[in-house]
C-alpha positions as CSV (number, residue, x, y, z in Angstrom):
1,X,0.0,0.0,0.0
2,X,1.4,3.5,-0.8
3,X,1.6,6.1,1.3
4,X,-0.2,9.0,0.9
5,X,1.4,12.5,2.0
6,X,-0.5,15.4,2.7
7,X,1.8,19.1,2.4
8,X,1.3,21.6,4.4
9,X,2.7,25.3,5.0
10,X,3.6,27.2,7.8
11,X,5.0,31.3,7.5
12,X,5.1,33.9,9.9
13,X,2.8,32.4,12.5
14,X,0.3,30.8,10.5
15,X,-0.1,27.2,8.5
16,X,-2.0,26.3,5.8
17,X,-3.0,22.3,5.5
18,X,-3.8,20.8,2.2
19,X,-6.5,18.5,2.4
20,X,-4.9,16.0,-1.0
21,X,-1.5,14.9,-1.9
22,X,0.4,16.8,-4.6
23,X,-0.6,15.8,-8.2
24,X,2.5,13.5,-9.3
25,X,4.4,10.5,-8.7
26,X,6.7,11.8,-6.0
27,X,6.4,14.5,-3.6
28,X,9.6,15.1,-2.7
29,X,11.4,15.4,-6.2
30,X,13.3,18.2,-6.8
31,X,15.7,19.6,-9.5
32,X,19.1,20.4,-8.9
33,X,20.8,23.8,-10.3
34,X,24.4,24.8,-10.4
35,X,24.5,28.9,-10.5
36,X,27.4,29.4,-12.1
37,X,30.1,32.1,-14.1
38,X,32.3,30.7,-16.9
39,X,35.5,32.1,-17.8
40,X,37.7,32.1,-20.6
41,X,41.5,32.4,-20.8
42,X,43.5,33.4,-23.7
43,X,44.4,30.3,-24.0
44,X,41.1,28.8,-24.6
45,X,40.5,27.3,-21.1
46,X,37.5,27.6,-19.3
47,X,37.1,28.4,-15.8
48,X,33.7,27.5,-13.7
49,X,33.1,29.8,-10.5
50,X,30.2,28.4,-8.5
51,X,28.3,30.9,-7.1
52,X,25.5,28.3,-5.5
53,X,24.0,25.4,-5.5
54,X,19.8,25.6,-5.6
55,X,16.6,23.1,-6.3
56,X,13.4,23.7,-7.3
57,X,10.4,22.0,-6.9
58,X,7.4,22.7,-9.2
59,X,4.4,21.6,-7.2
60,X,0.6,20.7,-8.2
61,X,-1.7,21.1,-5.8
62,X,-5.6,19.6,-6.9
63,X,-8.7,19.6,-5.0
64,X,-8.0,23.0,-3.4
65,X,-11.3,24.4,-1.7
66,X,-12.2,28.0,-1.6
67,X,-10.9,28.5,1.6
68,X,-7.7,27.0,1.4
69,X,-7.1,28.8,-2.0
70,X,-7.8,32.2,-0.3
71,X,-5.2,31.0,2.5
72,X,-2.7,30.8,0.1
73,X,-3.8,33.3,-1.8
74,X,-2.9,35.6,1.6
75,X,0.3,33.4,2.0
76,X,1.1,34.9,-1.0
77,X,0.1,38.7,-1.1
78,X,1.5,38.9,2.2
79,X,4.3,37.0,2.5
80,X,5.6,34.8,-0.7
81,X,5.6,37.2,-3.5
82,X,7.3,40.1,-1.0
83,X,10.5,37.3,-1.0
84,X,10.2,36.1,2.4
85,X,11.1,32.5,3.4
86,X,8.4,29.5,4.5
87,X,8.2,26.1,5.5
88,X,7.1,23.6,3.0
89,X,6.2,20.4,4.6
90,X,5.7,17.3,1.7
91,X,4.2,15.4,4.6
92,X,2.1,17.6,7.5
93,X,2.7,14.8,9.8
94,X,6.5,14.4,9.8
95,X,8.6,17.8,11.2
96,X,11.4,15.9,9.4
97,X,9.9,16.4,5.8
98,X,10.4,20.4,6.6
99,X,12.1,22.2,4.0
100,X,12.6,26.3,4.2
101,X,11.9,27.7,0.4
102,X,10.8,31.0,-1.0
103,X,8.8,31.5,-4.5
104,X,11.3,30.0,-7.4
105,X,10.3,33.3,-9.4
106,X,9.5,37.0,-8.5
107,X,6.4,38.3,-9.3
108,X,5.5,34.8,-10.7
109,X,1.5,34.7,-11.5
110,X,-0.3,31.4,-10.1
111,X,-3.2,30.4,-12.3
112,X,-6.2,28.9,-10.3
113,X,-8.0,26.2,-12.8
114,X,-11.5,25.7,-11.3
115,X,-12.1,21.2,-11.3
116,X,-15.7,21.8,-10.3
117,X,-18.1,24.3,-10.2
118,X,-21.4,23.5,-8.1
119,X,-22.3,27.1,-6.3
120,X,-22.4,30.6,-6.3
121,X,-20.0,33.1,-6.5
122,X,-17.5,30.0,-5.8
123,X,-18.3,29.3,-2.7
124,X,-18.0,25.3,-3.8
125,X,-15.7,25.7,-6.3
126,X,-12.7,23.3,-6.3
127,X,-9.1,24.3,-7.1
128,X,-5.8,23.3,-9.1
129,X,-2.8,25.5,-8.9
130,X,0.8,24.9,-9.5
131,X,3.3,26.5,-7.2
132,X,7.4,26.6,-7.9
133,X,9.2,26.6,-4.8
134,X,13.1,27.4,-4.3
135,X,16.0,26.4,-2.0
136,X,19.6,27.4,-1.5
137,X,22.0,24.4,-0.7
């Protein structure tokens, strides 16, 4: 039987819990990027400087209800898109699953694809967003 993990995200005082896994096979893949300058000599060899080390994870989130989507929606106006640092937890159970990322893009736009639509002015409507989340190693 596989186990199913639930994310969750806590910033400045305040979590959001996701009530579905992340759309995927793996929760926890993530995509490792060298930052790097390359030189050239006169006589044609290269030199690498590595500046850092970073891994992104570019995240699906499905069945997201209204009021979840308007707590990340405050995560972030608030928080995120300003540059600040959260907690991204693959699994909301396990403290050991914590991982400290910021938004893998400024001012990156996060499109809200509506799975179902059974109310009023949304008030049932369910959610799909993808998120891109960034870490320094």
């Amino acid at each position: 039987m596989a186990t199913t993990y639930i994310p969750k995200i806590v910033y400045d005082g305040n979590t959001i819990t996701f009530d579905f896994p992340v759309k995927g096979p793996d929760p926890f893949a993530e995509n490792l990027k060298a930052n790097s300058s390359i030189s050239q000599s006169k006589s044609g060899l290269q030199q690498t400087l590595l500046n850092f080390t970073e891994i992104e994870n570019s995240l699906v989130f499905s069945h997201v209800s209204q009021s979840i989507k308007d707590s990340v929606n405050t995560l972030l106006t608030t928080w995120a898109f300003l540059g600040n640092e959260f907690d991204y937890f693959p699994d909301k159970d396990d403290a050991g699953t914590k991982i400290t990322v910021t938004l893998a893009r400024s001012g990156m736009a996060v499109k809200y694809k509506v799975l179902t639509w059974t109310g009023i002015a949304n008030a049932n409507a369910i959610y799909e967003f993808r998120l891109r989340l960034r870490r320094v190693v």
